[in-house]
N, C-alpha and C positions, 0 to 999 in steps of 0.2 A: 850040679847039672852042667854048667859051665864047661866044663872039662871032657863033656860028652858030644862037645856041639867044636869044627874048627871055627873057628873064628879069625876076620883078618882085619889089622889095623888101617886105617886112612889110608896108608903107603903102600899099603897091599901084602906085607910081612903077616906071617903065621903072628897074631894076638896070646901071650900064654895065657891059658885059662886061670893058671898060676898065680898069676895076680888079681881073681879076684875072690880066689879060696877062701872061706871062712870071712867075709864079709858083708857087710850088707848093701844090696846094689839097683841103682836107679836107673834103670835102663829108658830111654828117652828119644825117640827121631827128630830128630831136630833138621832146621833148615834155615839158609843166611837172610831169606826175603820174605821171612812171615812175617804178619803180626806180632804174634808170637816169639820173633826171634829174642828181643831184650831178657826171654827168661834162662837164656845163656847168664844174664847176671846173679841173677838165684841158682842158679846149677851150681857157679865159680862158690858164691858164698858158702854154698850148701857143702859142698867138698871142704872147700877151708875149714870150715866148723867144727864137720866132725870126721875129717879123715882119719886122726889122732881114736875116734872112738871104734874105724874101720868101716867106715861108709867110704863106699865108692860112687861116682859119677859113671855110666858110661853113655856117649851120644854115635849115634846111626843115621846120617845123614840118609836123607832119603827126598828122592823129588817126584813122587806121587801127587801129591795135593799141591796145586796150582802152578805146577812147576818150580815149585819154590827154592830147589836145591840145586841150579845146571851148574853149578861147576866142578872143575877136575878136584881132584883130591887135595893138592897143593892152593890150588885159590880159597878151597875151605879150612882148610889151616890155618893160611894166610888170615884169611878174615875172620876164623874165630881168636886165634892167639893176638892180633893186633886192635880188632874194635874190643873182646869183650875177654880179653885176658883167658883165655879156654886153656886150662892145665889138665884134664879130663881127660881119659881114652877115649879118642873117637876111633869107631870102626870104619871099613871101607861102604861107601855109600850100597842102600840095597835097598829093594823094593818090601814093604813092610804088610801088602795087602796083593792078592789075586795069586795068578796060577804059578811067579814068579815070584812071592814073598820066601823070604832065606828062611833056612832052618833055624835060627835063633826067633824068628818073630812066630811060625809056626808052633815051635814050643810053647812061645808067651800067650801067643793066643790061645792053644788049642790046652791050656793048662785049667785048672779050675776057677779061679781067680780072671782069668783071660774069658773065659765064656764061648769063647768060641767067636766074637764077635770081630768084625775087622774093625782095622784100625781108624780112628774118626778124622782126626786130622794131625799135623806137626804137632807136635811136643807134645805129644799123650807117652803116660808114665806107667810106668811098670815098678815092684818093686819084689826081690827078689831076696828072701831070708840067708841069712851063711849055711843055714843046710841047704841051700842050694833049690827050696821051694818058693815058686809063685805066691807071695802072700797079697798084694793086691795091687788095684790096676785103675789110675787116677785120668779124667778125661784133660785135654788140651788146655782147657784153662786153668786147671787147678797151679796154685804158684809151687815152686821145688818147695819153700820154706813154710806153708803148709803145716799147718796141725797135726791136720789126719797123714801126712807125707811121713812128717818127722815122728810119728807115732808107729806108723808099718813099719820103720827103718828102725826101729828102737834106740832113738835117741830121744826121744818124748819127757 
């Protein structure tokens, strides 16, 4: 489904869908000034693990909830690659809820798995099959390294 949606990275360059073909993938909003932020350290792990098995990370910076994401493209780089080692795609920052949510999160949402429900806060997960199907959709707290996480991604 990937491959049906453009997508653009941090930097703003066309994202190839290409990479994340036949994979299994964590799609994730993430943002520098949550609570929530330190589960950038379970993301990095979570990738390390089992990238080898063809799990993919991908994080969406987005500053909806509480303002938690204001910076440019390059500060969020900056500060994920420096405090929390972030080797992950991140996309370019986009609103994940209301009448300006991106076509990627409309898909997630408006998918079966998704409910139709908007997004509740940072780091709510998504997890998306190598066929390319929504299989299911973990709230903010739940950790990357997670049971039920690592069970939808089928490395369980």
């Amino acid at each position: 489904m990937f491959e049906k949606l453009t997508l653009r990275a941090l930097n703003g360059d066309v994202f190839p869908a290409s990479a994340l073909e036949g994979k299994s993938v964590l799609v994730v909003n993430v943002a520098s000034r949550c609570g929530l932020t330190p589960q950038y350290t379970g993301l990095v792990a979570l990738r390390a693990a089992y990238a080898s098995r063809g799990v993919e990370v991908l994080g969406v910076p987005c500053n909806q909830f509480g303002k938690q994401e204001p910076g440019t493209p390059d500060e969020i780089q900056t500060f994920c690659a420096t405090t929390y080692g972030v080797d992950f795609p991140l996309l370019e920052k986009q609103d994940v809820n209301g009448g300006s949510r991106g076509p990627l999160y409309q898909w997630l949402v408006g998918s079966e798995q998704g409910g139709g429900k908007d997004i509740s806060w940072n780091f709510e997960k998504f997890v998306v099959a190598p066929d390319g199907h929504v299989v299911a959709r973990f709230a903010p707290t739940v950790e990357p390294g997670a049971p039920e996480v690592l069970a939808a991604l089928g490395v369980a």
